[in-house]
DRENDO-1510 file (C-alpha; in Angstrom, 1 decimal, always signed):
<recs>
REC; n; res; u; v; w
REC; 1; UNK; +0.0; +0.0; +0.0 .
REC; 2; UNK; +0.8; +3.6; -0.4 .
REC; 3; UNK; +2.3; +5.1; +2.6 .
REC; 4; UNK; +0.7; +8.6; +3.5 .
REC; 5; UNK; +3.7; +10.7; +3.2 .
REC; 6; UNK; +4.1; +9.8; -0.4 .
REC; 7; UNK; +0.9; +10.4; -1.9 .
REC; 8; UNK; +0.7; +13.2; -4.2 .
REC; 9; UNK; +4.8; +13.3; -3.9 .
REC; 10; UNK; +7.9; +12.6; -5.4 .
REC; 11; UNK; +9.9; +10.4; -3.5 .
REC; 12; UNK; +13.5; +11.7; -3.7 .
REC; 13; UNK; +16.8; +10.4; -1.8 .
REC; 14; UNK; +16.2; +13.2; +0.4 .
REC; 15; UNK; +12.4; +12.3; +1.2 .
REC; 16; UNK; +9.1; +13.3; -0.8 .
REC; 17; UNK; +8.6; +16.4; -2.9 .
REC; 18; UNK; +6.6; +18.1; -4.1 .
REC; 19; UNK; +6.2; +17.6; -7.9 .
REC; 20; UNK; +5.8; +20.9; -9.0 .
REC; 21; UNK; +9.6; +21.5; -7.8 .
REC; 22; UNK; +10.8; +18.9; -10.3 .
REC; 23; UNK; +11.4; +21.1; -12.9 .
REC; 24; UNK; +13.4; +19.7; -15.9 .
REC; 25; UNK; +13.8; +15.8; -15.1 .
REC; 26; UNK; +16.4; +13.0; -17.4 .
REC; 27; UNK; +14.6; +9.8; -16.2 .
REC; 28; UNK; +17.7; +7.3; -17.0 .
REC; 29; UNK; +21.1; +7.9; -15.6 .
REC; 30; UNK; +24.0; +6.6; -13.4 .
REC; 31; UNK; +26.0; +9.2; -11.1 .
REC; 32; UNK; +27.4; +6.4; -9.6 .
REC; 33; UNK; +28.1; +2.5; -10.8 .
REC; 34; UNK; +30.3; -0.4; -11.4 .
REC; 35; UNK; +29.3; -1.7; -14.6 .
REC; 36; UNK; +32.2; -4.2; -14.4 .
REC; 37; UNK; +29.5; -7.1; -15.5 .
REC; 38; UNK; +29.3; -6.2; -19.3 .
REC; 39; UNK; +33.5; -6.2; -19.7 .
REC; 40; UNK; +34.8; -7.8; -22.7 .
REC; 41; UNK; +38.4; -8.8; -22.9 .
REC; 42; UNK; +39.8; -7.0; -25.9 .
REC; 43; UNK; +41.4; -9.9; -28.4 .
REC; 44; UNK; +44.5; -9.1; -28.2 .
REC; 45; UNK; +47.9; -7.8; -26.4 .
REC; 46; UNK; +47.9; -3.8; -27.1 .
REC; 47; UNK; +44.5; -3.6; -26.3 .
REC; 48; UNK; +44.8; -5.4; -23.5 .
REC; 49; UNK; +47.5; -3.2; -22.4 .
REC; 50; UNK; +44.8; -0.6; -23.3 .
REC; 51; UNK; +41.9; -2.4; -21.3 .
REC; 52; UNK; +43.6; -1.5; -18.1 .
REC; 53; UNK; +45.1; +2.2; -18.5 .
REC; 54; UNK; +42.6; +4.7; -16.6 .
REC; 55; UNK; +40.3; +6.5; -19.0 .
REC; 56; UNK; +42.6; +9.6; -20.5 .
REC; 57; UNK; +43.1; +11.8; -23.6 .
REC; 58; UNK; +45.7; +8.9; -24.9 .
REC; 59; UNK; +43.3; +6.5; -25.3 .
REC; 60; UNK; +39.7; +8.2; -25.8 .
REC; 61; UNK; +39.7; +8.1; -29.0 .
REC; 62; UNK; +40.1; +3.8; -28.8 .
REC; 63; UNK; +37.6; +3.8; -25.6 .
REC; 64; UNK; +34.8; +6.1; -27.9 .
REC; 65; UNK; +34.7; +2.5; -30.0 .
REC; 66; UNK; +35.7; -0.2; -27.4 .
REC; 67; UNK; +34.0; +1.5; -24.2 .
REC; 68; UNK; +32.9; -1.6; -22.7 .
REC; 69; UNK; +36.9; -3.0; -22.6 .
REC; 70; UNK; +38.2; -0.3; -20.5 .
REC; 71; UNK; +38.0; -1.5; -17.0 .
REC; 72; UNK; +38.7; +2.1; -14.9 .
REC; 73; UNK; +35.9; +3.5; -17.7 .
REC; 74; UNK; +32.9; +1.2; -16.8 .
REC; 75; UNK; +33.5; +2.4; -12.6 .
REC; 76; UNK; +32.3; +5.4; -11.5 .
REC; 77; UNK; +32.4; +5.5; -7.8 .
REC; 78; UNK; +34.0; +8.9; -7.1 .
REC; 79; UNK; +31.1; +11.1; -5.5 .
REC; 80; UNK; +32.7; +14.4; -5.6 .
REC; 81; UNK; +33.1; +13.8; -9.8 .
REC; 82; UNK; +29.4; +12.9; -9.9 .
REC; 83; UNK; +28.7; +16.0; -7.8 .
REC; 84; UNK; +30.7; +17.9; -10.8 .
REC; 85; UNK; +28.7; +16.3; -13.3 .
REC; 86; UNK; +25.1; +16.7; -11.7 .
REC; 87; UNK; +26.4; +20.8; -11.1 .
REC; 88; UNK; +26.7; +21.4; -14.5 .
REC; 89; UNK; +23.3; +19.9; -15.2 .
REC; 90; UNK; +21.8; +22.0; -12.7 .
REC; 91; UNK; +23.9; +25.0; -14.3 .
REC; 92; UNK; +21.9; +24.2; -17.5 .
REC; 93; UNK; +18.7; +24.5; -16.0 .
REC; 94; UNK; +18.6; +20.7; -14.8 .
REC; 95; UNK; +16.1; +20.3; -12.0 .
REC; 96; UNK; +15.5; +16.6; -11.1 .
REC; 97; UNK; +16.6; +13.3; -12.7 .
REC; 98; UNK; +16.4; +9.4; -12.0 .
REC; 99; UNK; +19.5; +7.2; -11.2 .
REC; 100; UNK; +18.3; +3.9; -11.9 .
REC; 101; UNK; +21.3; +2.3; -10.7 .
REC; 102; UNK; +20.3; -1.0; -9.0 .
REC; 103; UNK; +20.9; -3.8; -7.0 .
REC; 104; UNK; +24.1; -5.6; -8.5 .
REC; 105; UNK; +25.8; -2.6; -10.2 .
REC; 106; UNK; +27.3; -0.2; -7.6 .
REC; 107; UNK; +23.4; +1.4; -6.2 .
REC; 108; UNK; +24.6; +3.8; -3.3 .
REC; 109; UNK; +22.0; +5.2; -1.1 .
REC; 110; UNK; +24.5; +7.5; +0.9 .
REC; 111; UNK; +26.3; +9.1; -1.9 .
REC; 112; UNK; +23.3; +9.6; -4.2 .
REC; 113; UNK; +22.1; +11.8; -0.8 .
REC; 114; UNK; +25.1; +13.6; -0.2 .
REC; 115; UNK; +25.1; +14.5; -4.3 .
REC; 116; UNK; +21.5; +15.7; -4.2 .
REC; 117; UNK; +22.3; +18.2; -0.8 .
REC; 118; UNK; +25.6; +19.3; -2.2 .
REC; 119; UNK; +23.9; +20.2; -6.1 .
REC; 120; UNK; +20.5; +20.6; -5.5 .
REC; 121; UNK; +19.5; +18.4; -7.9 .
REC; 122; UNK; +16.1; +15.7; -7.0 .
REC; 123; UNK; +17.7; +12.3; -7.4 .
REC; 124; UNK; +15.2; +9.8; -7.4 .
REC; 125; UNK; +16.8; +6.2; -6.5 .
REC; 126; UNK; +15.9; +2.8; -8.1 .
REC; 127; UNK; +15.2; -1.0; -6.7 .
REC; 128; UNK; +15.3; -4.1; -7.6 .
REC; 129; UNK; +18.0; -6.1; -9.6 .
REC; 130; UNK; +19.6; -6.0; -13.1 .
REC; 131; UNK; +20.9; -8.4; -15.3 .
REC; 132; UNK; +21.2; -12.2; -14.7 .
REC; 133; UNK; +25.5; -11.5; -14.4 .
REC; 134; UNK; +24.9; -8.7; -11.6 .
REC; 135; UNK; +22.5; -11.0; -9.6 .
REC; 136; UNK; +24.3; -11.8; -6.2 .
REC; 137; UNK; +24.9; -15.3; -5.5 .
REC; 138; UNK; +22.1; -17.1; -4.1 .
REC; 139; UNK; +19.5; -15.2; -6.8 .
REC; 140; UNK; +18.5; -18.6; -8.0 .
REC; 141; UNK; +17.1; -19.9; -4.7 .
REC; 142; UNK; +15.3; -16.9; -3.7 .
REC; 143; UNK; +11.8; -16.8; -4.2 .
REC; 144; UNK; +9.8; -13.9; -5.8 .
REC; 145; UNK; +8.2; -13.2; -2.7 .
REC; 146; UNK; +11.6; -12.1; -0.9 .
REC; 147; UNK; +12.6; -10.5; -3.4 .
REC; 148; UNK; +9.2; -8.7; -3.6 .
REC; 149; UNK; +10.0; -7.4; +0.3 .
REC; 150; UNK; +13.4; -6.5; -0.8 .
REC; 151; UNK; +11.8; -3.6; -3.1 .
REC; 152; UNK; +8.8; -2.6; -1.1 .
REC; 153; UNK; +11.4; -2.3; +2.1 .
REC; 154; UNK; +13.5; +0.4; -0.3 .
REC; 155; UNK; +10.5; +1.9; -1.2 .
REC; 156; UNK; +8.5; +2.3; +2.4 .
REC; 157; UNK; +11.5; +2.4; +4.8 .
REC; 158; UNK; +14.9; +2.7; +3.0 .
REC; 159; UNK; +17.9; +1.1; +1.7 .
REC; 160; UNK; +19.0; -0.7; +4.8 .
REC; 161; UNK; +19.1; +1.1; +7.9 .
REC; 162; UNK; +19.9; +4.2; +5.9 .
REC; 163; UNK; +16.3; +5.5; +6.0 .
REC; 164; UNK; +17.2; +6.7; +1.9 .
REC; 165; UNK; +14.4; +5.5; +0.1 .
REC; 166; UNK; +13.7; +4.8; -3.5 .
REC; 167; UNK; +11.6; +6.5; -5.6 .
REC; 168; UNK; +11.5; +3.7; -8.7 .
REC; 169; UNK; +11.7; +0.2; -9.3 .
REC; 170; UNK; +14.0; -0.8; -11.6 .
REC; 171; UNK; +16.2; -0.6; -13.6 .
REC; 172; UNK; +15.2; -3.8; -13.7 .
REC; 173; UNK; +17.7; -6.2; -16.5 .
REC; 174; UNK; +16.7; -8.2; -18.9 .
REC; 175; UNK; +18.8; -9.8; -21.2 .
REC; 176; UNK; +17.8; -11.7; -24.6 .
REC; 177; UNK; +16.7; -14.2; -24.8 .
REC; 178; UNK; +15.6; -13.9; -21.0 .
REC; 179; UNK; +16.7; -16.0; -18.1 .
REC; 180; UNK; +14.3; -17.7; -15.4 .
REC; 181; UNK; +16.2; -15.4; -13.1 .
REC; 182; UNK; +15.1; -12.4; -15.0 .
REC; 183; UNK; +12.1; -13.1; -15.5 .
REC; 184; UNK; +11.3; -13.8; -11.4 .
REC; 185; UNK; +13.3; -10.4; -11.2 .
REC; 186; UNK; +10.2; -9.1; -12.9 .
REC; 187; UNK; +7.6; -11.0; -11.6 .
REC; 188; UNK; +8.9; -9.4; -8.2 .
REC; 189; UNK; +9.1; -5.9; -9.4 .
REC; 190; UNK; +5.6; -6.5; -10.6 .
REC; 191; UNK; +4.2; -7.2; -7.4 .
REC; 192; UNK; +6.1; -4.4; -5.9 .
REC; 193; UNK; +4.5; -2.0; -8.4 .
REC; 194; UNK; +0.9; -3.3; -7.5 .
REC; 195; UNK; +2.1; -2.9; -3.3 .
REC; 196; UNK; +3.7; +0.6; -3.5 .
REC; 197; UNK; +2.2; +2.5; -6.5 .
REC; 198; UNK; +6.0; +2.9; -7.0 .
REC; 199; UNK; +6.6; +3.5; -10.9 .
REC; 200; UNK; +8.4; +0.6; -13.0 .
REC; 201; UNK; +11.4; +0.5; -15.2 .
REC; 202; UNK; +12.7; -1.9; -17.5 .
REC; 203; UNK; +15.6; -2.7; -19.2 .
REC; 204; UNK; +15.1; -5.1; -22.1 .
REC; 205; UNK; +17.1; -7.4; -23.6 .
REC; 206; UNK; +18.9; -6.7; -27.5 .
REC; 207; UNK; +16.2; -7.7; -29.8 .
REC; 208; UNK; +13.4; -5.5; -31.5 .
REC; 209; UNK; +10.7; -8.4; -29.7 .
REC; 210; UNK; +12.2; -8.1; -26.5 .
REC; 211; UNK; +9.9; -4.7; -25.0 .
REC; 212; UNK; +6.5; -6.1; -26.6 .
REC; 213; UNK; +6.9; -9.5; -24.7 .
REC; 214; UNK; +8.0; -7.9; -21.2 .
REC; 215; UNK; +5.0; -6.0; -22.1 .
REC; 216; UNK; +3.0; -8.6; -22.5 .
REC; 217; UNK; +4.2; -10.4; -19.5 .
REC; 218; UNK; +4.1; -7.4; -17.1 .
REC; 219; UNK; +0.4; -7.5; -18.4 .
REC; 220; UNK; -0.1; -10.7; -17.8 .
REC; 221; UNK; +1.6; -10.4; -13.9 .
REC; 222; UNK; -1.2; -7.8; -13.1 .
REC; 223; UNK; +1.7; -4.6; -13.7 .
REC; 224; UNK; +0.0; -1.0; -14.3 .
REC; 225; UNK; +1.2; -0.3; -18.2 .
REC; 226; UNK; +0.6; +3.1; -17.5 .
REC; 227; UNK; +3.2; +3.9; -14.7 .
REC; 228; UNK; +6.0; +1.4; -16.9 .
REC; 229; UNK; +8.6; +2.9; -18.4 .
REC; 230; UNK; +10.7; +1.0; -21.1 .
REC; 231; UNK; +14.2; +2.1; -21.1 .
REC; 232; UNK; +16.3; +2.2; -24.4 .
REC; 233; UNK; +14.2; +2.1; -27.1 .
REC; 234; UNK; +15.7; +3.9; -29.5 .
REC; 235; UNK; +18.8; +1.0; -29.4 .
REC; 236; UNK; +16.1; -2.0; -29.6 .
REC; 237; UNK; +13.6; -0.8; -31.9 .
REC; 238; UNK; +14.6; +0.3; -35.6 .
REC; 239; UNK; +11.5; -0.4; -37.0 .
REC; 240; UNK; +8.5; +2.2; -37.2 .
REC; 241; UNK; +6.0; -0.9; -36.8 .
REC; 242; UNK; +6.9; -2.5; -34.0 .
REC; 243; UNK; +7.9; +1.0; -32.2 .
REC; 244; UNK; +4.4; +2.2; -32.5 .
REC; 245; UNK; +3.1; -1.5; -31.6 .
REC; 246; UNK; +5.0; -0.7; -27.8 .
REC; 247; UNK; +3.6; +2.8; -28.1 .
REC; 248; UNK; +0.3; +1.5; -28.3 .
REC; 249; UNK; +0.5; -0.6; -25.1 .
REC; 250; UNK; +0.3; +2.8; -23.0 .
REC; 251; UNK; +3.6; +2.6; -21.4 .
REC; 252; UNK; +6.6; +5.2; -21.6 .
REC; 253; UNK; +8.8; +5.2; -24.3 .
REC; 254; UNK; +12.3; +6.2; -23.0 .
REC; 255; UNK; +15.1; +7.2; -25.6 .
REC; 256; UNK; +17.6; +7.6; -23.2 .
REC; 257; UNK; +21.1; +7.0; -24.9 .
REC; 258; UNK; +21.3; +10.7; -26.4 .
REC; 259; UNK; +24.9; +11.5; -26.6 .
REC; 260; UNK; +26.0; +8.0; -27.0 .
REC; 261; UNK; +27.4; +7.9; -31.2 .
REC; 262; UNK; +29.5; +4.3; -30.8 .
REC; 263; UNK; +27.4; +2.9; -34.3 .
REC; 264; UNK; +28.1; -0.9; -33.4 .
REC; 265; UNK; +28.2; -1.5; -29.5 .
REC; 266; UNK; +31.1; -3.7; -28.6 .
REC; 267; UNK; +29.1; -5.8; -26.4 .
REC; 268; UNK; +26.5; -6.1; -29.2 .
REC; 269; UNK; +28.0; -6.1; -32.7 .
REC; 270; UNK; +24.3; -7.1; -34.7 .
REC; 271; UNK; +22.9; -4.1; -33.4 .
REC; 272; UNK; +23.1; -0.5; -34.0 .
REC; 273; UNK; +23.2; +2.9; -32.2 .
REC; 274; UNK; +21.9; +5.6; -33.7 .
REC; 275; UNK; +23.1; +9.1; -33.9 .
REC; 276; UNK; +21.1; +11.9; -32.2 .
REC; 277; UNK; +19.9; +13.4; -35.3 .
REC; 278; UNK; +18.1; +9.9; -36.1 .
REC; 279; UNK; +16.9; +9.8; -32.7 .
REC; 280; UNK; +15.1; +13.6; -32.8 .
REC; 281; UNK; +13.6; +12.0; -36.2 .
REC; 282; UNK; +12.1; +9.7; -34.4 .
REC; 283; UNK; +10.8; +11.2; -31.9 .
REC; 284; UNK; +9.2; +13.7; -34.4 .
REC; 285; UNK; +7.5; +10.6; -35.6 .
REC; 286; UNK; +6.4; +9.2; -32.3 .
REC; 287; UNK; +4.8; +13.0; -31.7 .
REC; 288; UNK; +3.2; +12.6; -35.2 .
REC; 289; UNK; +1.6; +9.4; -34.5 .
REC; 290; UNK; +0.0; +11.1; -31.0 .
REC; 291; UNK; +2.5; +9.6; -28.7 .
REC; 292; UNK; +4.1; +12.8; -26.8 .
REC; 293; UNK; +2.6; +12.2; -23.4 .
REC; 294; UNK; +4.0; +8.9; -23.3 .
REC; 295; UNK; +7.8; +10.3; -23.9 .
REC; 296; UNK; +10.7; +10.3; -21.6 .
REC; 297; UNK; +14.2; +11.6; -22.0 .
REC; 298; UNK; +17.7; +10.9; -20.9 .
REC; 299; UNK; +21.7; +10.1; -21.4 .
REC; 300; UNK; +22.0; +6.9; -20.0 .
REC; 301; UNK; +25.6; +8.4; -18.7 .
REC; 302; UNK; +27.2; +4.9; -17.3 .
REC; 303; UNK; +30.7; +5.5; -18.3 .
REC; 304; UNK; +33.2; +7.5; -17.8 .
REC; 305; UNK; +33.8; +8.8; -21.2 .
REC; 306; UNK; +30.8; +10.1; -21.7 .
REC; 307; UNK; +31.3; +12.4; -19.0 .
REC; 308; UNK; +32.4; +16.2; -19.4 .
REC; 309; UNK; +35.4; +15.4; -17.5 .
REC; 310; UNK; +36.5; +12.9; -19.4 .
REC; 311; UNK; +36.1; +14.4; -23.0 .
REC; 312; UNK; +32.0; +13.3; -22.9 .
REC; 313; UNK; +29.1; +15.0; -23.1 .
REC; 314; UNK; +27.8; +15.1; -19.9 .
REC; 315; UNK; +24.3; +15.4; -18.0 .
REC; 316; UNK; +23.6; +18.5; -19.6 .
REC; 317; UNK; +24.1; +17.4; -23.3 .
REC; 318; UNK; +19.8; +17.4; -23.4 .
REC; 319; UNK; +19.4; +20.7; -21.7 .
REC; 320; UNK; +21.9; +22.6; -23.7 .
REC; 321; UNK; +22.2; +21.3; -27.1 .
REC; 322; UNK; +19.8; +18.7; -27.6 .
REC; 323; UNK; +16.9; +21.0; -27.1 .
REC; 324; UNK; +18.4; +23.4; -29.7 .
REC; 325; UNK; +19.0; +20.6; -31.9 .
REC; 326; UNK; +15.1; +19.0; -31.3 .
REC; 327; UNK; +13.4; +23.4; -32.9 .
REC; 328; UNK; +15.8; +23.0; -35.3 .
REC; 329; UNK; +14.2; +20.0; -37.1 .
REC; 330; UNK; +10.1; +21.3; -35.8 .
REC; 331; UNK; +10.1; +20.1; -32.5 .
REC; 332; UNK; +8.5; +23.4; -30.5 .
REC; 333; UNK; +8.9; +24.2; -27.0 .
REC; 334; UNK; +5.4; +23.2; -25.2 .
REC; 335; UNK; +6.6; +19.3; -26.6 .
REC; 336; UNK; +9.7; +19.9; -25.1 .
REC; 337; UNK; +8.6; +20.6; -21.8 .
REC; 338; UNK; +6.0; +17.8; -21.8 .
REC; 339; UNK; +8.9; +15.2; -22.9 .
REC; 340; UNK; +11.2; +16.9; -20.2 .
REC; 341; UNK; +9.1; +18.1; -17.1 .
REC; 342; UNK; +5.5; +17.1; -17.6 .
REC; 343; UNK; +5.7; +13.5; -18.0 .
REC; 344; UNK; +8.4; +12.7; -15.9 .
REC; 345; UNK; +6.3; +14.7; -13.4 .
REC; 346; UNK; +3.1; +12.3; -14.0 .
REC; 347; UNK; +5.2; +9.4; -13.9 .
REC; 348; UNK; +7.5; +9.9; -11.2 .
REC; 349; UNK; +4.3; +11.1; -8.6 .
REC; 350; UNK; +2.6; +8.5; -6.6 .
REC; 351; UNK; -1.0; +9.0; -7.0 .
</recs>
């Protein structure tokens, strides 16, 4: 159930808000994590040498392409560099935004806190568990119920004994095809959904079918579509078809990997990223087709070289230069602020 003190609020690491105080909001993003799970070994003996330098100006230019083989680049767990980052957001006119960092990839309750007081920035905190290779050990002989406590506990009372509470469920992993792990992952964060009113997000696995049957099975578990977000669709879905098809099931699109131009992801070489210019086009599609309210947008920063520090483009690429970029090709500034502060409003606030 809905506890009192979150009704009608946003619940932020530092307690509810008011959602009116939101104000600009990226609903996807990682100040901190250890993303150490998705590491390839590089093939062979220079860039190895190269898979354990620290992220600098010699090598950016081979991390850009090979991001996911640079150990120091896939660890961010330097709070004062995340309270950089999340400043220059706020310089930009940032107001809120989602670290859906969860269970298995580096989630810290404490530091996402003591970023949000020292940038006053609204971090909202995630639950629940990602991919099958984060899962702690034991996963496979907990039942969905526990897990299901796990979540509402981070929702109702806090992270531990930390009294930080989250906000969102998710980002909850799935890979393709799915394991039975993932898939009781869900079934969990389901049933935490239906007990806190807390909104759901989901990672999907790398196939174009993967979103419509997590859909279909959050459906099926009893999940509220309408408060589900589906996180990086515009690197699953390439065709306009099956991207309307998930638009039609009422839950939020999310194209949250603005910034990110690697064409062919190391980790996934049949796939494709596209560039921001083909993401804005499709987006001008989606609004077309009567989809704006169902919008959400964000960086996915979970790198270091994506940051400014590091050569990147930061947490305030959308503010500053996406925007521009989005009137340029007819995308006016009411749609902007329903993609940006409207709907992450509606979706974040527990009703």
């Amino acid at each position: 159930m809905i506890t009192h003190d979150i009704r009608g609020k946003v619940l932020t690491v530092l307690g509810p808000t008011d959602p009116n105080d939101l104000g600009i909001t990226i609903t996807h993003e990682h100040l901190l994590i250890d993303l150490g799970v998705v590491f390839i070994d590089p093939p062979n003996e220079n860039e190895r040498r190269l898979a354990e330098e620290p992220v600098g100006l010699g090598n950016l230019g081979w991390i850009r392409v090979n991001w996911s083989s640079n150990r120091d680049n896939l660890v961010q767990a330097d709070v004062s560099l995340a309270i950089r980052e999340a400043a220059r957001y706020a310089d930009a006119g940032g107001g809120s935004l989602v670290d859906a960092t969860s269970i298995g990839i580096g989630r810290n309750a404490e530091a996402l806190a003591e970023v949000s007081r020292a940038t006053g920035i609204h971090v909202v905190m995630g639950a629940g568990h990602y991919v099958g290779p984060a899962h702690p050990a034991g996963f496979s002989s907990r039942t969905a119920d526990s897990i299901t406590d796990e979540i509402v506990q981070d929702v109702q009372t806090g992270v531990g004994d930390t009294g930080i509470r989250s906000g969102i469920i998710g980002e909850i992993g799935c890979s393709w095809p799915w394991t039975e792990n993932e898939k009781k992952s869900v079934v969990a964060a389901v049933a935490a959904q239906s007990a806190t009113g807390a909104p759901l997000l989901i990672h999907p696995g790398r196939d174009q079918k993967a979103p419509i049957e997590i859909v279909s099975f959050i459906d099926r578990e009893g999940g509220d579509l309408s408060r589900t977000v589906m996180s990086h669709v515009d690197i699953r879905i390439y065709e306009r078809e099956i991207l309307r098809e998930l638009a039609a099931t009422g839950v939020y699109i999310e194209y949250d990997t603005f910034g990110l131009e690697s064409p062919f992801p190391p980790h996934a070489p049949d796939t494709y990223i596209p560039s921001d210019y083909q993401r804005i086009e499709q987006l001008v599609g989606l609004i077309e087709d009567g989809y704006l309210e169902r919008v959400l947008l964000a960086h996915d920063n979970c790198t270091k070289h994506r940051l400014r520090e590091f050569g990147g483009h930061g947490f305030d690429h959308i503010p500053l230069t996406v925007t521009s970029w989005m009137k340029r090709m007819g995308i006016g500034q009411v749609q902007i602020d329903k993609m940006l502060i409207e709907n992450p409003k509606r979706l974040l606030t527990f009703a």
